[in-house]
C-alpha positions as a Markdown table, in Angstrom:
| # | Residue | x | y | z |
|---|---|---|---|---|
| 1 | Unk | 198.6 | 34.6 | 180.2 |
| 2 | Unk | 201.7 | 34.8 | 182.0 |
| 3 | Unk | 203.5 | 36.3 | 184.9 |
| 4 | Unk | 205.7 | 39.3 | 183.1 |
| 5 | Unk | 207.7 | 41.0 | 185.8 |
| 6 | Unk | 207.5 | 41.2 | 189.3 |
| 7 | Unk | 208.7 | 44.6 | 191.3 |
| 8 | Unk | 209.6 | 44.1 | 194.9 |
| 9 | Unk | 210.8 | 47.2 | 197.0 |
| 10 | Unk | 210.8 | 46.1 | 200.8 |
| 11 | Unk | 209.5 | 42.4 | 200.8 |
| 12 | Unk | 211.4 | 40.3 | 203.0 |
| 13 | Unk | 215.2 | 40.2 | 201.9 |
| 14 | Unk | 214.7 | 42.7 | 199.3 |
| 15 | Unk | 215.0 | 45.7 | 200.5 |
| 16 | Unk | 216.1 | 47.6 | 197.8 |
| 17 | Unk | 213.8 | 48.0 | 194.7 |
| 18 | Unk | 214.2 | 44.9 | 192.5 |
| 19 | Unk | 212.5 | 44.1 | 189.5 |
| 20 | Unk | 213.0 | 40.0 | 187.9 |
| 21 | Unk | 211.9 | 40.0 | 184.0 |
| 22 | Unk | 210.3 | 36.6 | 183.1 |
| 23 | Unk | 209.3 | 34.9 | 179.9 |
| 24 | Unk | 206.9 | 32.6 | 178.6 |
| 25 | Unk | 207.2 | 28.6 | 179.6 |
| 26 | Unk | 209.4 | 27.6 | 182.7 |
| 27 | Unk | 211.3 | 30.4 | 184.7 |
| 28 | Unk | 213.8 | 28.6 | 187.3 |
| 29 | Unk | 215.3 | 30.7 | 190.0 |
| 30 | Unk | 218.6 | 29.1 | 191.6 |
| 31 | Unk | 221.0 | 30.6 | 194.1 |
| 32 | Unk | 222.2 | 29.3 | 197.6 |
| 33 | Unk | 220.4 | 28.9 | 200.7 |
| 34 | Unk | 219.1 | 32.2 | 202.3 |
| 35 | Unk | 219.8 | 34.1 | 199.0 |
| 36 | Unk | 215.9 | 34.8 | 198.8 |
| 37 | Unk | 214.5 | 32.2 | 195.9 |
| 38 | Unk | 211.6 | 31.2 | 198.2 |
| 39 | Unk | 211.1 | 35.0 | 198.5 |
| 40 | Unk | 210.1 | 35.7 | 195.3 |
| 41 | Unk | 207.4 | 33.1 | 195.1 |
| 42 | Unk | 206.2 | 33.9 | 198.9 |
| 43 | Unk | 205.9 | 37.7 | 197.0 |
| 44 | Unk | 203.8 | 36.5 | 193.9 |
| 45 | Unk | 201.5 | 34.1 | 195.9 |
| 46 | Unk | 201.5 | 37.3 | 198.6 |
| 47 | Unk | 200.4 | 40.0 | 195.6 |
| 48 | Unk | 198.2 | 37.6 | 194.1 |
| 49 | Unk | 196.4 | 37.7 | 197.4 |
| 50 | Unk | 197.1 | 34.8 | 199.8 |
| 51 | Unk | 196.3 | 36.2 | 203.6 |
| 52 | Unk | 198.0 | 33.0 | 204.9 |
| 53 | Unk | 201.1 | 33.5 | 207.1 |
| 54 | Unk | 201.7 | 29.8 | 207.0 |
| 55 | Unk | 201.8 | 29.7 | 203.1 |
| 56 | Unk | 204.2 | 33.3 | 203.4 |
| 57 | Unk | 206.4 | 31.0 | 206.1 |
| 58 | Unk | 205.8 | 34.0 | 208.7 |
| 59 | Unk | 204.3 | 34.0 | 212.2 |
| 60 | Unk | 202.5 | 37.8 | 211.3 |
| 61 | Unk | 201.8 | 39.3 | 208.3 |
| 62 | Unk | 203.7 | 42.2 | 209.1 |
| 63 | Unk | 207.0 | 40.4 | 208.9 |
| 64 | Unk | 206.7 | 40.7 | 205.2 |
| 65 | Unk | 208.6 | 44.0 | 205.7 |
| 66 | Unk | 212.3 | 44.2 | 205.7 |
| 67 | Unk | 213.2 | 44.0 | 209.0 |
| 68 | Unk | 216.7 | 45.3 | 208.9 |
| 69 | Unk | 219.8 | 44.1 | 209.5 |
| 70 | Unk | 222.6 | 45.4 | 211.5 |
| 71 | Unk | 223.9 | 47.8 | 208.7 |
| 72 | Unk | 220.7 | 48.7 | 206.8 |
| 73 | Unk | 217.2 | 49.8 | 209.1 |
| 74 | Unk | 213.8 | 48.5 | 208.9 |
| 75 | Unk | 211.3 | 49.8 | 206.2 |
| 76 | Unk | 207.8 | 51.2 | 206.9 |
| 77 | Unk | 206.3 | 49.2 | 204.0 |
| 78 | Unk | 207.0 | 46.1 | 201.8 |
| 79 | Unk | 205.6 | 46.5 | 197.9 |
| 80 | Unk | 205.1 | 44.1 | 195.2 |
| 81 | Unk | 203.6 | 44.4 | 191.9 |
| 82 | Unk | 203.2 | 41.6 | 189.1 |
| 83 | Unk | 203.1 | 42.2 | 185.7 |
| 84 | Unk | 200.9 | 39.6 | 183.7 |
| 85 | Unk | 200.9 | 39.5 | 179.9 |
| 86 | Unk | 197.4 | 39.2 | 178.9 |
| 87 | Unk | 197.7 | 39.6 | 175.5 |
| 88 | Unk | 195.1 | 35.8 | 175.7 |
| 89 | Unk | 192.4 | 37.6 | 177.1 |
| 90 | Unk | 192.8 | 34.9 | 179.9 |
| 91 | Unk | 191.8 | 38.0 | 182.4 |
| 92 | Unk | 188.7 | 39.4 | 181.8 |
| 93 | Unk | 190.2 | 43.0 | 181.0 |
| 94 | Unk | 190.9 | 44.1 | 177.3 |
| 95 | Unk | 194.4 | 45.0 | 178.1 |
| 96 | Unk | 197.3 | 43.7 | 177.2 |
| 97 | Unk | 198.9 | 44.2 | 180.2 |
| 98 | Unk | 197.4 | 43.7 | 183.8 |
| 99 | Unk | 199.5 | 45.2 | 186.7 |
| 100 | Unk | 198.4 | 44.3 | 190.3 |
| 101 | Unk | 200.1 | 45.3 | 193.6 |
| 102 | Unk | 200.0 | 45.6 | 197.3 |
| 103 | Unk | 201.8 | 47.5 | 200.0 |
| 104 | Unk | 201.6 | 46.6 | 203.5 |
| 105 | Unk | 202.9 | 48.8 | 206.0 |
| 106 | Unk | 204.4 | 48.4 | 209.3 |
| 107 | Unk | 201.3 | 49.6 | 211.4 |
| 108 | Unk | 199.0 | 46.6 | 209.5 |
| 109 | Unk | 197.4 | 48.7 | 207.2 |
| 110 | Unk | 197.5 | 47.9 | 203.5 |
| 111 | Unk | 196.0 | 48.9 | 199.8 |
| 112 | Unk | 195.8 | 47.1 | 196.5 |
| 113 | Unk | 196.5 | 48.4 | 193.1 |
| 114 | Unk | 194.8 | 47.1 | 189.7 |
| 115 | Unk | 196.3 | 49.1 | 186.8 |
| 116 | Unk | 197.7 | 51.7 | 189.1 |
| 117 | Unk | 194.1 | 52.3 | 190.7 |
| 118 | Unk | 193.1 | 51.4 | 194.2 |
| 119 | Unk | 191.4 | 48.3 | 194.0 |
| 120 | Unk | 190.3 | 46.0 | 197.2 |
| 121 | Unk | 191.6 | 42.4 | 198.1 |
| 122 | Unk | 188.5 | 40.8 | 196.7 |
| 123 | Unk | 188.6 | 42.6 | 193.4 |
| 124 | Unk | 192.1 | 40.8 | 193.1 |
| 125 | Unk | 190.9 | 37.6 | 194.0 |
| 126 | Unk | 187.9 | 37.5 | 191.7 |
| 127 | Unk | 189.7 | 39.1 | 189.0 |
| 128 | Unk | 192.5 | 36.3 | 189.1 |
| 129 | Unk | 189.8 | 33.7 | 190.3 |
| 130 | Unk | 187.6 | 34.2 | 186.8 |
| 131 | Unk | 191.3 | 32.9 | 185.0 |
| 132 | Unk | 191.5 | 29.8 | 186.9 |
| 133 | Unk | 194.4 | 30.8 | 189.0 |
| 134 | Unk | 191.7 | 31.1 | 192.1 |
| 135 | Unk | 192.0 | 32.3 | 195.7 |
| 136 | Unk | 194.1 | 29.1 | 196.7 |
| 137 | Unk | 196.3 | 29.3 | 194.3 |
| 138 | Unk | 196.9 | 25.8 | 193.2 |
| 139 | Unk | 199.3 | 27.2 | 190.5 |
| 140 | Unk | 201.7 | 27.7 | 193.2 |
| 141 | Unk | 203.2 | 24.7 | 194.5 |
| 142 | Unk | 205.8 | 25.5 | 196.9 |
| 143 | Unk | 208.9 | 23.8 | 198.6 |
| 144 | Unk | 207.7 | 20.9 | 200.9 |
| 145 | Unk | 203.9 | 20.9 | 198.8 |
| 146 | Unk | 204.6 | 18.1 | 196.4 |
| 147 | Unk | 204.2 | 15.4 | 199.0 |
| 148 | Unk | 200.5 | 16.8 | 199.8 |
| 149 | Unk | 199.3 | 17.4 | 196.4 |
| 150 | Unk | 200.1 | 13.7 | 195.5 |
| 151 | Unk | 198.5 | 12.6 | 198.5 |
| 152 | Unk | 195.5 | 14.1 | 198.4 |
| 153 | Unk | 192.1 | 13.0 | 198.3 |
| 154 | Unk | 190.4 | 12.6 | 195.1 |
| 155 | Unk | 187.7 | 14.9 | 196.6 |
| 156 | Unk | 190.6 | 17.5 | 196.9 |
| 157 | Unk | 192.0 | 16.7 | 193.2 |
| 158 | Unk | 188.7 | 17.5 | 191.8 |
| 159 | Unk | 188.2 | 20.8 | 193.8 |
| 160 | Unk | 191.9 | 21.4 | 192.2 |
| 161 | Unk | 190.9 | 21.2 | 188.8 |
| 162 | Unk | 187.3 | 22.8 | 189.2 |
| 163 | Unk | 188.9 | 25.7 | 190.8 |
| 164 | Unk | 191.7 | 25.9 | 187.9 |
| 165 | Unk | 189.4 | 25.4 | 185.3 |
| 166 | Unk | 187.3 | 28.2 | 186.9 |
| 167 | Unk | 183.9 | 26.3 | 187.7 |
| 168 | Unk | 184.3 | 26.2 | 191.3 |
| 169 | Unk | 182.8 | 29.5 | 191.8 |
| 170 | Unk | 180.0 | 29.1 | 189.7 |
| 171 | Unk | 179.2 | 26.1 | 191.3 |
| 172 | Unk | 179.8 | 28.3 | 194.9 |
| 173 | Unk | 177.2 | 31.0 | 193.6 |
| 174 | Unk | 174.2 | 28.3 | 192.8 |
């Protein structure tokens, strides 16, 4: 399994419709400051279904929608959608292909996509959680993150790995 594409229309900096290919192994996005690298993971970890503004670096979860700027107006909605090979069978869907995406609009309301159907939050979550990527996400480490991960208590390493390896909800459900 790996992450294919991602589609942004209206996230953050990216206003205009804007689609990154990636391939298997190590993807590195580089670019100066403010250019919008820390965008593009706050959209995957945001699609994949983080509810944190902290981990999105926002005060409100509505700020996820293009604000403007003094040329270009505000959007009513910010979009993202991630392709994930799944050609491994690592999701439990026979498809090659898995597409997942969420909108958010300005007045707080959202929906979710799986495949182009309407889906809810927690049918993301579980669907992603059954792969090991699970609802925190420890695949995503993010900018300042390192420091906490290598300080963390062994109690917190273990729920890491059980959560990766997908037992940690098995163990939740006994």
């Amino acid at each position: 399994m790996y992450l294919k594409s991602l589609k942004l229309v209206g996230f953050k900096s990216f206003a205009d419709r804007t689609r990154l290919e990636l391939r298997p192994g190590v993807t590195v996005v580089v670019g100066p400051n403010g250019s919008g690298k820390s965008n593009i993971v706050d959209a995957i970890s945001w699609v994949m279904g983080t509810q944190s503004v902290k981990a999105l670096r926002t005060s409100k979860m509505e700020d996820v929608v293009f604000a403007g700027t003094a040329t270009r107006p505000a959007l009513n909605r910010a979009e993202a959608t991630l392709i994930i090979d799944n050609s491994d069978r690592a999701l439990d869907l026979d498809l090659e292909e898995v597409s997942l995406t969420r909108r958010l609009y300005r007045d707080g309301s959202s929906d979710y996509e799986l495949n182009g159907d309407p889906c809810r939050l927690l049918d993301i979550q579980e669907l992603l959680s059954d792969s090991g990527v699970g609802r925190h996400q420890h695949v995503i480490i993010g900018q300042g993150q390192v420091d906490r991960v290598l300080n963390a208590t062994p109690e917190d390493h273990r729920a890491v790995i059980e959560e990766a390896a997908g037992i940690l909800k098995h163990r939740k459900r006994k």
